[in-house]
Structures are given as C-alpha cells and as structure tokens.
FILO-333123 format. One record per residue: y, x, z of N, C-alpha, C, O in turn; residue number from 1. Coordinates in steps of 0.02 Angstrom, whole numbers, plus 50000, padded with zeros to 5 digits. Layout:
((Y X Z) (Y X Z) (Y X Z) (Y X Z) NUM)
...
***
This chain:
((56046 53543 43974) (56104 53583 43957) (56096 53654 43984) (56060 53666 44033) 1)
((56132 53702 43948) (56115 53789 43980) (56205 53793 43956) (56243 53774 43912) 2)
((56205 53834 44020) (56271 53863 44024) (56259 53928 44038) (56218 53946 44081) 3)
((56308 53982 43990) (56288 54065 44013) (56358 54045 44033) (56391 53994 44023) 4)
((56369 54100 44064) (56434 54119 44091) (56432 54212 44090) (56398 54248 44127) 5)
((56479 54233 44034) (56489 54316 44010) (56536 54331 44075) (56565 54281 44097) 6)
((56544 54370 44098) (56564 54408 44182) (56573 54479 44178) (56539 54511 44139) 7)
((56622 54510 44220) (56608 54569 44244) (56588 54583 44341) (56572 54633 44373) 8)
((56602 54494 44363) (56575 54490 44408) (56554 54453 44424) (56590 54421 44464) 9)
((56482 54424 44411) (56433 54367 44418) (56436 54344 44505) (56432 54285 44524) 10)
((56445 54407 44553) (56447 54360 44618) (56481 54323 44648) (56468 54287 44696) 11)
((56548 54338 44607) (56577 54304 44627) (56576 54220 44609) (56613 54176 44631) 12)
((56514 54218 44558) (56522 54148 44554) (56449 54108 44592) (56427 54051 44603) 13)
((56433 54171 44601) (56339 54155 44639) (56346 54094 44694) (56335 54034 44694) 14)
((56366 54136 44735) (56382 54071 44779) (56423 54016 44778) (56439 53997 44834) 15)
((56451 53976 44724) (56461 53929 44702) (56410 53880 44648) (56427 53831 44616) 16)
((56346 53910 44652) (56308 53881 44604) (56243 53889 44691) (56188 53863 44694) 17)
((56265 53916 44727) (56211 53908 44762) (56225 53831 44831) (56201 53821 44887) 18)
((56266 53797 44794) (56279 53748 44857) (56298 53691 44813) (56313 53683 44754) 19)
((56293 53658 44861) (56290 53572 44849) (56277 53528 44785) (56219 53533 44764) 20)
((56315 53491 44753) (56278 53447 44694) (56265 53487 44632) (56228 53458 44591) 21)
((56298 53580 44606) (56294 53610 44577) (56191 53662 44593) (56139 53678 44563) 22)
((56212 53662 44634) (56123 53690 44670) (56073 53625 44648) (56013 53636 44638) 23)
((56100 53557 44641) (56029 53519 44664) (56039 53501 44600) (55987 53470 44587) 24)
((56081 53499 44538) (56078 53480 44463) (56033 53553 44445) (55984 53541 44408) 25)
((56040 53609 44460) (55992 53655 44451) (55931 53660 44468) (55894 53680 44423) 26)
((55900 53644 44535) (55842 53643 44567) (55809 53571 44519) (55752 53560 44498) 27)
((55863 53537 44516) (55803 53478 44461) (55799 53482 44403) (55785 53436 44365) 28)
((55811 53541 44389) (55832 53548 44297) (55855 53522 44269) (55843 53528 44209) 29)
((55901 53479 44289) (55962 53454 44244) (56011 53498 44209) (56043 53472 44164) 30)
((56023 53572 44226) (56050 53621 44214) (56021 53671 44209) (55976 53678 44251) 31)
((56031 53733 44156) (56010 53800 44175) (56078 53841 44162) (56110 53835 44110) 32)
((56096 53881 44211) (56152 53914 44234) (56146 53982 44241) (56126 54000 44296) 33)
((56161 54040 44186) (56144 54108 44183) (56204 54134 44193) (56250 54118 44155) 34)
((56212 54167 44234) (56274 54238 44243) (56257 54303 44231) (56222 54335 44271) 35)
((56284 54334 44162) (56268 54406 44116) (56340 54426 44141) (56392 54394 44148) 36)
((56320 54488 44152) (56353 54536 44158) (56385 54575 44093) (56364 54632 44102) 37)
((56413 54576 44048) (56426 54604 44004) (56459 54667 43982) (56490 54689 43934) 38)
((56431 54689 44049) (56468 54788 44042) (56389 54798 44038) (56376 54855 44019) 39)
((56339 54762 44049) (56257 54792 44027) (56264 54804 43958) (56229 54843 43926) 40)
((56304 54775 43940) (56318 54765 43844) (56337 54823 43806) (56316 54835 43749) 41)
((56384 54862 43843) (56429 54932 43852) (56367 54965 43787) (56307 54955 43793) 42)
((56396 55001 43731) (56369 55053 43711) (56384 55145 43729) (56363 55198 43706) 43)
((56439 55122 43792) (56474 55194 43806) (56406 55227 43872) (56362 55194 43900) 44)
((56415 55274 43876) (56372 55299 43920) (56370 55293 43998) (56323 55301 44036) 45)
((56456 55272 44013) (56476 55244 44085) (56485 55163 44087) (56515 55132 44131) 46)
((56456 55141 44039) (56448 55049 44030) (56549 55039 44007) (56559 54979 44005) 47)
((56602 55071 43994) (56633 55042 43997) (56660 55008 43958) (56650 55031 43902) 48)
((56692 54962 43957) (56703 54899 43937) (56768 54886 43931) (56781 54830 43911) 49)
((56827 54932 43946) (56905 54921 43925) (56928 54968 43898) (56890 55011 43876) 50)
((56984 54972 43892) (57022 55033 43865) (57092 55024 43870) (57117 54969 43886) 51)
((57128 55078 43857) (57225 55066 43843) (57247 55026 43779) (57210 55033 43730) 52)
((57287 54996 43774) (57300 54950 43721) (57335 55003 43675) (57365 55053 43697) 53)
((57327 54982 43589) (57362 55037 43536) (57431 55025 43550) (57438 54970 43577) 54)
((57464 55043 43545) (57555 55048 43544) (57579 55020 43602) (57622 54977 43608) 55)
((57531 55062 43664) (57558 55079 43726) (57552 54989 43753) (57534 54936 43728) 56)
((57585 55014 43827) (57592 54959 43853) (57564 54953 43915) (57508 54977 43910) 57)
((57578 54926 43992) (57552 54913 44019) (57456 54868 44043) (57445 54815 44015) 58)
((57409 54893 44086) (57346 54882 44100) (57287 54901 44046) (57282 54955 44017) 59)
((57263 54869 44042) (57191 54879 44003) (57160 54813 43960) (57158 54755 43980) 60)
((57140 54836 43907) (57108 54788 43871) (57043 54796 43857) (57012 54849 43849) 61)
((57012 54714 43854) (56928 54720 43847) (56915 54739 43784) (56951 54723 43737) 62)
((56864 54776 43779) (56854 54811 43697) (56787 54752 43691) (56753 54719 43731) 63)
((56794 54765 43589) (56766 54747 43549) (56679 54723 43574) (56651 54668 43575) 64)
((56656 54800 43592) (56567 54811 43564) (56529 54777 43632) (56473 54754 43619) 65)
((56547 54771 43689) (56512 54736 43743) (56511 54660 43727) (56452 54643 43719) 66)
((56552 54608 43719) (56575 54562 43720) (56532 54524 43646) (56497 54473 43649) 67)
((56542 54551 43603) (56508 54553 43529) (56447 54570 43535) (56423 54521 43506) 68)
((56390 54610 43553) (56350 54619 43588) (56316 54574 43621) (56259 54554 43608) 69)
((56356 54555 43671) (56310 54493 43721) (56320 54417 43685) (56277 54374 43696) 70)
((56376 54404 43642) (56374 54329 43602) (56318 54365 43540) (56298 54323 43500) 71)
((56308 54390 43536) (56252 54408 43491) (56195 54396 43496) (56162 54377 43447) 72)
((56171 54404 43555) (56104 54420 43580) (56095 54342 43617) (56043 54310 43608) 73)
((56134 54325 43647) (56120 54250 43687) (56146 54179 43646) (56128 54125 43671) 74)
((56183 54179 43590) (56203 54132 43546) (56143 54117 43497) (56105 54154 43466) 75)
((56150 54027 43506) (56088 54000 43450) (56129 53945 43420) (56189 53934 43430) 76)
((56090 53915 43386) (56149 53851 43333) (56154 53828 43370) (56205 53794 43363) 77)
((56126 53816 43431) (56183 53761 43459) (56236 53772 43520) (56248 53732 43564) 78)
((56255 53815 43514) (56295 53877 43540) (56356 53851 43531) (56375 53832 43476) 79)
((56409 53844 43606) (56489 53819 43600) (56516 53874 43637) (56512 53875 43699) 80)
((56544 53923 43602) (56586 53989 43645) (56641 53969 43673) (56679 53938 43635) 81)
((56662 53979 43744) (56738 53942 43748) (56767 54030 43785) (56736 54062 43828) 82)
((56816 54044 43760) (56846 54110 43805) (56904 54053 43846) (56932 54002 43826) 83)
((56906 54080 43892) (56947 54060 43947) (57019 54093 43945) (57007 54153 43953) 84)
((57076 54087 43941) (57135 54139 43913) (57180 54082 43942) (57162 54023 43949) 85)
((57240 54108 43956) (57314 54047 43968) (57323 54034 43916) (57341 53975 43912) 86)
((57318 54077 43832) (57333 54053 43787) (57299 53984 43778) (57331 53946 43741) 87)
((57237 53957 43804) (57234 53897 43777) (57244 53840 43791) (57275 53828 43843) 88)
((57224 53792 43754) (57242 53728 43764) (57217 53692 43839) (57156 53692 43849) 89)
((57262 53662 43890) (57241 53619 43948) (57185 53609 43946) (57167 53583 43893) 90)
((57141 53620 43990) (57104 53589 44007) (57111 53516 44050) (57154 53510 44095) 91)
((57053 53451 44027) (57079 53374 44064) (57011 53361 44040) (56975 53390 43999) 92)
((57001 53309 44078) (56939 53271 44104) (56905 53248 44055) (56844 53238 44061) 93)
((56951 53232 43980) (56921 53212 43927) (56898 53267 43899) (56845 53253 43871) 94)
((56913 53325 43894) (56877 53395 43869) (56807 53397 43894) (56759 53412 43860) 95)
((56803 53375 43972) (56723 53384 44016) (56685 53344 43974) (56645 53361 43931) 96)
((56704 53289 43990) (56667 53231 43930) (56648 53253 43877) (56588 53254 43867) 97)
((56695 53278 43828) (56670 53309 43751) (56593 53371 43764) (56543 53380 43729) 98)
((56617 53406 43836) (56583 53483 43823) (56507 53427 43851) (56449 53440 43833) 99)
((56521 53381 43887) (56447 53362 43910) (56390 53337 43840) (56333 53321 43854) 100)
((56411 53337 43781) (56386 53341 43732) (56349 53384 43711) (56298 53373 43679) 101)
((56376 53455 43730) (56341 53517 43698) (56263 53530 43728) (56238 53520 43783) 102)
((56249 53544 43694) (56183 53593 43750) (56190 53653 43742) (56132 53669 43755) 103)
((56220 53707 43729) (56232 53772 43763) (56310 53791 43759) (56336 53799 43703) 104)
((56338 53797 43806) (56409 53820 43814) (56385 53879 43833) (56334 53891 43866) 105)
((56436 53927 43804) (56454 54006 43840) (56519 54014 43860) (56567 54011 43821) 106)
((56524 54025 43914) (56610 54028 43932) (56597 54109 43942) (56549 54141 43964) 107)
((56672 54132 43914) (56692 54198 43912) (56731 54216 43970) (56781 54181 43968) 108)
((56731 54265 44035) (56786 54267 44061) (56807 54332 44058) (56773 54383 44058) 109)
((56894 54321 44055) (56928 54387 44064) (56922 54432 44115) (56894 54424 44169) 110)
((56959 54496 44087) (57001 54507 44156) (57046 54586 44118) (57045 54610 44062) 111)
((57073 54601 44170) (57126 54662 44174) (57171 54636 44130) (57179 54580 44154) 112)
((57219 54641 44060) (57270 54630 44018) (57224 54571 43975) (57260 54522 43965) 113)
((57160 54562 43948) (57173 54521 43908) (57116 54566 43852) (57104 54626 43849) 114)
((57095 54519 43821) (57036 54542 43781) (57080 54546 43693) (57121 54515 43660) 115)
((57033 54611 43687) (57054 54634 43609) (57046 54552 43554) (57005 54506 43549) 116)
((57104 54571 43526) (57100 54507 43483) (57056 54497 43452) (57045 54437 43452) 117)
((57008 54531 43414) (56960 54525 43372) (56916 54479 43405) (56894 54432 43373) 118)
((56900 54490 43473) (56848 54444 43502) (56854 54371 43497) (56807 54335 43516) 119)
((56930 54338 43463) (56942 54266 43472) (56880 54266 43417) (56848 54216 43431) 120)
((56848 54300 43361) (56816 54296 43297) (56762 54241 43319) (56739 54197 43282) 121)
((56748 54252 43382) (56679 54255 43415) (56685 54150 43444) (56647 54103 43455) 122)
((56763 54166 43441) (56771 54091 43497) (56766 54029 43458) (56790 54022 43401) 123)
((56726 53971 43498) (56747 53911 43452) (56806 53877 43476) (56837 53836 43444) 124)
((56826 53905 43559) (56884 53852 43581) (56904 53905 43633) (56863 53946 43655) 125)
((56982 53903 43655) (56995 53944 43708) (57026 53888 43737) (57051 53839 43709) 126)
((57020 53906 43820) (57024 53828 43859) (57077 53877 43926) (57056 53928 43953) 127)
((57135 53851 43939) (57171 53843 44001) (57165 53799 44064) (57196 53747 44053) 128)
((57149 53799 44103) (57125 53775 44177) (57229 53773 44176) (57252 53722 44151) 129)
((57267 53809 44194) (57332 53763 44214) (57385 53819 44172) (57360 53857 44131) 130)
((57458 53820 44186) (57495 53858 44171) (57505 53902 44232) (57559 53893 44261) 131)
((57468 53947 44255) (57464 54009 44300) (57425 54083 44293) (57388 54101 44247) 132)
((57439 54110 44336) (57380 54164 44276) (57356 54172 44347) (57381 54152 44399) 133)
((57297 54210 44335) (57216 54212 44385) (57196 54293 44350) (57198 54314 44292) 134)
((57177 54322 44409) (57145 54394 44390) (57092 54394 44353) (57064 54446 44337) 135)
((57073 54334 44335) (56997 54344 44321) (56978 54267 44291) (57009 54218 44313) 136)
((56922 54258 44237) (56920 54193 44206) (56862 54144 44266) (56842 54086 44261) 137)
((56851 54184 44307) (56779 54172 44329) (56810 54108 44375) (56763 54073 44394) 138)
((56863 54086 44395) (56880 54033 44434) (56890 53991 44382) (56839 53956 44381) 139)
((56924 53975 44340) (56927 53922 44285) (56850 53915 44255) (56833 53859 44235) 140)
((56794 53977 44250) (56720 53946 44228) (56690 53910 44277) (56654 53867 44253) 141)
((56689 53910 44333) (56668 53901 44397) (56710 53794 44388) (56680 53741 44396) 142)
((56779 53807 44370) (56802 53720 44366) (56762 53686 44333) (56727 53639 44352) 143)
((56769 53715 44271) (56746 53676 44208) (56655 53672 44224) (56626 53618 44216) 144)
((56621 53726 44242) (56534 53713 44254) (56557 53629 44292) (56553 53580 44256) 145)
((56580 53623 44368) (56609 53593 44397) (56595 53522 44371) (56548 53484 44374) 146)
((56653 53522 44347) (56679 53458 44308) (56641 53431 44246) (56659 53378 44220) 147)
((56591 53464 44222) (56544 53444 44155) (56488 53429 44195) (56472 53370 44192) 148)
((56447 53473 44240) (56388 53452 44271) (56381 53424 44310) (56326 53428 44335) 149)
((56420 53385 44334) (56445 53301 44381) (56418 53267 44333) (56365 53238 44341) 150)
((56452 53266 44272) (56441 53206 44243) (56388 53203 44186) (56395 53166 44138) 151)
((56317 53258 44198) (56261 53239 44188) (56219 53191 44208) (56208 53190 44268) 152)
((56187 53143 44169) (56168 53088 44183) (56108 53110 44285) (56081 53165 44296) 153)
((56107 53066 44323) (56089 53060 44381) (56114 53129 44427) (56092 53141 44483) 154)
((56143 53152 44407) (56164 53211 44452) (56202 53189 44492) (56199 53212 44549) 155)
((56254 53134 44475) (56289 53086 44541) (56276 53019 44523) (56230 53016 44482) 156)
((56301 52958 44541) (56289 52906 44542) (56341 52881 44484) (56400 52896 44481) 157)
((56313 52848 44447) (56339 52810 44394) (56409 52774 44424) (56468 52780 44407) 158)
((56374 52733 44478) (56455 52678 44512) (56508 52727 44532) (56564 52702 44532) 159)
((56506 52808 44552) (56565 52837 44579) (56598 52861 44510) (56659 52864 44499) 160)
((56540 52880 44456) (56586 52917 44403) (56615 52883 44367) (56646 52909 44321) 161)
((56615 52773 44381) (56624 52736 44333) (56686 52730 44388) (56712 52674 44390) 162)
((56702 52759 44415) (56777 52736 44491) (56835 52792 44492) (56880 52792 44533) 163)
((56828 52844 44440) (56858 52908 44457) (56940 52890 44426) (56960 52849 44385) 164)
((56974 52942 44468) (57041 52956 44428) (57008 52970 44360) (56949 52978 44343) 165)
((57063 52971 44330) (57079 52977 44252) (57045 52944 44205) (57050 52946 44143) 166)
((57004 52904 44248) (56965 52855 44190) (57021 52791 44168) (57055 52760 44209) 167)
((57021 52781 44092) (57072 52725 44069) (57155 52772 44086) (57204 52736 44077) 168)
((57165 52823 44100) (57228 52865 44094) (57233 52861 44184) (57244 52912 44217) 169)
((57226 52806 44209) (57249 52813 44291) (57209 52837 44334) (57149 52835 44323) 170)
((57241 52870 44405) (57214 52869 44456) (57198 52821 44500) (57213 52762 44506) 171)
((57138 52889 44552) (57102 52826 44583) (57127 52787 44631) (57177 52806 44662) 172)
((57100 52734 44643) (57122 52681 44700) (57121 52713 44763) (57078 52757 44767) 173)
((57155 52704 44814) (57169 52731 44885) (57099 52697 44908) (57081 52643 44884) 174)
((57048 52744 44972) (57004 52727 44986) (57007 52732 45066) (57047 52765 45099) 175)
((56956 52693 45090) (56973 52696 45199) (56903 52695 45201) (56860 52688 45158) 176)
((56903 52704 45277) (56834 52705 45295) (56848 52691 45381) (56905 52689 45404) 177)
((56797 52684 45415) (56793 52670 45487) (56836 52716 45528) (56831 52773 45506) 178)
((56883 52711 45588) (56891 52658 45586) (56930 52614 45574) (56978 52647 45556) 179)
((56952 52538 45568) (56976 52495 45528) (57058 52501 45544) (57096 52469 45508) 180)
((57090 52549 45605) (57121 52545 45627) (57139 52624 45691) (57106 52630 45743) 181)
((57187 52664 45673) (57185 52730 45711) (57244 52766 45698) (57269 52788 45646) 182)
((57263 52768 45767) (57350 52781 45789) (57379 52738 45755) (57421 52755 45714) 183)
((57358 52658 45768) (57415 52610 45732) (57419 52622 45657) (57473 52599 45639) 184)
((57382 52650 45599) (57368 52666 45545) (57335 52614 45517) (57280 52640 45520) 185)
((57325 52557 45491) (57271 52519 45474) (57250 52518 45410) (57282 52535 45361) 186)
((57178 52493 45414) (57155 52477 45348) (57190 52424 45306) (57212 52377 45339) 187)
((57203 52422 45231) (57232 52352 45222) (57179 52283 45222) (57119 52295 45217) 188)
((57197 52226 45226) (57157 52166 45260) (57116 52165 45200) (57056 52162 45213) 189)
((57131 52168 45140) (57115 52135 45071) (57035 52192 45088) (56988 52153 45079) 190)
((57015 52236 45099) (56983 52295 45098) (56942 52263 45148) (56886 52279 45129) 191)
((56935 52230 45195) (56899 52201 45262) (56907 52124 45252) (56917 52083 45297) 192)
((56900 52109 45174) (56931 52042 45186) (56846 52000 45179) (56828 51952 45212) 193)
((56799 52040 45121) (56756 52026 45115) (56738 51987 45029) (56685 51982 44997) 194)
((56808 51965 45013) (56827 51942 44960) (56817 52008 44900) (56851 52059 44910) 195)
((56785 52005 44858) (56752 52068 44805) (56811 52065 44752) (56845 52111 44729) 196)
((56812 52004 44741) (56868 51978 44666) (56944 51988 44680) (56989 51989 44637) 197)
((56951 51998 44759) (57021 52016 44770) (57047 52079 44788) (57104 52102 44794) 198)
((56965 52110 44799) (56966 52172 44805) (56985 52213 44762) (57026 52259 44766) 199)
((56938 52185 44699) (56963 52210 44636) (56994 52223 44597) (56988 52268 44556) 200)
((57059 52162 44604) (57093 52161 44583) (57163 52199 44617) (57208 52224 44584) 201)
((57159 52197 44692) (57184 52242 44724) (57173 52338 44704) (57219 52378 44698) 202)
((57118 52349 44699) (57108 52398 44684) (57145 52434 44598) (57171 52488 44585) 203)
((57131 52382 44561) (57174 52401 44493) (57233 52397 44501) (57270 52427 44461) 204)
((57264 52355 44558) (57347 52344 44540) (57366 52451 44581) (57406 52494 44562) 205)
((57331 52450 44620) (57341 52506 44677) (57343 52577 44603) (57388 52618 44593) 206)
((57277 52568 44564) (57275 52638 44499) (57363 52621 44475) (57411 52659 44484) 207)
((57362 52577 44454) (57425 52571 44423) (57487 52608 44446) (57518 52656 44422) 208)
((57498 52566 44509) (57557 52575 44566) (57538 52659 44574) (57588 52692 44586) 209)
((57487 52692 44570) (57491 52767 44614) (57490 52818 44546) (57508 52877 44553) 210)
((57471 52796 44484) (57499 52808 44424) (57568 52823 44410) (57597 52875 44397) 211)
((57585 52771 44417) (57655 52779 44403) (57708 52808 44469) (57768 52818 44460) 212)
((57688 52814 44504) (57730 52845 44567) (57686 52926 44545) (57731 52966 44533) 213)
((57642 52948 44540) (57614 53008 44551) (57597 53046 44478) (57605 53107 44474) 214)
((57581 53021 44440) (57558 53039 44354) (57595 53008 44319) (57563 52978 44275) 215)
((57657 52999 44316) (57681 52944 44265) (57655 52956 44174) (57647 52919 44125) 216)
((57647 53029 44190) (57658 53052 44107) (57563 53038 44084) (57541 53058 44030) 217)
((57527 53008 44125) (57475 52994 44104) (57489 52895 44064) (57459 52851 44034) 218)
((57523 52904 44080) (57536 52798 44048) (57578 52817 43989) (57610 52770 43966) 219)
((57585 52876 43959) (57642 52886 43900) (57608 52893 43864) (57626 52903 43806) 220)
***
C-alpha cells in the first residue's frame, strides 16, 4: 500500500510516522508513506497557495493551481483521493477496513478557511474524523494512516485485531493484568479461573453489557 499525504506541513506529521508500529510497517515495507508539500506546487513566484475568498468574508482560501497540480503529478489508476473537511461523512472503523483495500490513498489536508470548491473535482471521498473543527487536516490524516495500517496483514497480530472494539458493532471486553489484586481492586475469578469456555463466554456477555451502558447507538 502507498499513502501520499498533500500538506502544508509535513513535520508535523514526521514524527508520527517515525515511531512505533507505524515506523516498523514502514521499515518492512508493508507501507510506503510520502509527505508532499504542496505549496512546491505554487505556480506564483512566492509559492503561494491561498487567497481572500470572492464576496468577501472572513480568513483565506486554498486556491485552485497547487492542489490540482500535485493530484496531477502523483495520481495513477489506482489512486483513492480523500480531502479531509468537517463537511464529510464520519469517519468509523468500517471505512479503515474498506480504505485497507486500496493501494494508493492520497489524503488531502486543509487549512486556513477551507479549500476552493473546485478542488472537491479532484475528490473521490471527503472523510470527517468527528464533529469539531482542527486547524489543520494533518491530525485526522495522521488517525486514519493510523487506523488502516494496523490492519495490514502481519503488521499486528491477527488474535488482537480479531478482539477489537467495534468488531460485530460492540466494544471491547474489560482486560487485567498482574497484579491479581491492588488496593483491594481485584481481578474477576472467571479471568484466573483457568476455565477458557467460561472465559469466553464471560468475555462476550462483558462486549454486550459495556455496549449498551457506553455505545448504545452502536446495537441500533
């Protein structure tokens, strides 16, 4: 899989691709992960890349010729443009799944007011990370790399990604670890019982029960 990621500030996502299971899906080539700068794209003589919006209005908007430009030059057929905007649709765990299909995503990120409309021309999908707004798309590209390149085959372990929240609509089962017992806190017995089949079944009744106390609107 190759992921570009379009930027006006690539460092800020550098060091999030330089650490932990995102670094070692790269170092084994399970991934290739490019951050373009897209004011290099600029045909103006000071690279710039916004302007005042027509019929007034508060901040700045991304112009046309940089943006068009760089999906130009780095897009091939098998090319999935996603611009990042509040206008779009939620992003959820079943979206990661779908994008782990592609082999080249380009995520677009904003910034200042909001990119000239013409550029949706360019989009195959515009994707929302939550209902909030963010200075910048580069934290919602940074989720979604995230959340798709986990679930490239051996990049984590098959048994954790077959255990996750939102798999089957519920969350995950409550988990403990050593030790069995701290400040009078205990592990539950069924968990230390040794019994696998009661474990298990413990464990699904628990997705359910924390479903419906915590996500209800995922069982609708």
């Amino acid at each position: 899989m190759r992921i570009d990621v379009l930027t006006l500030f690539p460092d800020s996502i550098k060091g999030f691709l330089d650490e932990s299971i995102i670094k070692r899906a790269i170092s084994s080539g399970k991934v290739e992960i490019n951050l373009i700068n897209f004011r290099d794209y600029s045909p103006l003589n000071n690279n710039q890349v916004d302007d005042t919006p027509y019929g007034g209005g508060a901040g700045m908007v991304l112009r046309c010729e940089p943006i068009f430009n760089a999906i130009e030059d780095i897009k091939t057929d098998d090319s999935y443009v996603i611009m990042l905007t509040p206008e779009g649709k939620t992003y959820k765990q079943a979206k990661a799944k779908e994008l782990l299909n592609k082999k080249h995503i380009i995520l677009l990120c904003g910034h200042y007011e909001g990119f000239d409309e013409r550029i949706k021309t360019l989009v195959d999908e515009e994707i929302s990370i939550g209902d909030f707004i963010l200075t910048g798309g580069e934290i919602a590209a940074t989720a979604i790399i995230d959340s798709v390149v986990r679930l490239i085959d051996g990049v984590i372990t098959k048994e954790s990604l077959d255990s996750e929240s939102f798999n089957d609509n519920l969350l995950d089962y409550p988990t403990y670890t050593k030790p069995a017992e701290y400040k009078g806190l205990k592990v539950p017995d069924v968990l230390i019982s040794g019994n696998h089949e009661l474990i298990n079944k413990w464990r699904e009744e628990e997705r359910i029960k924390k479903t419906k106390e915590k996500r209800p609107d995922l069982l609708d």
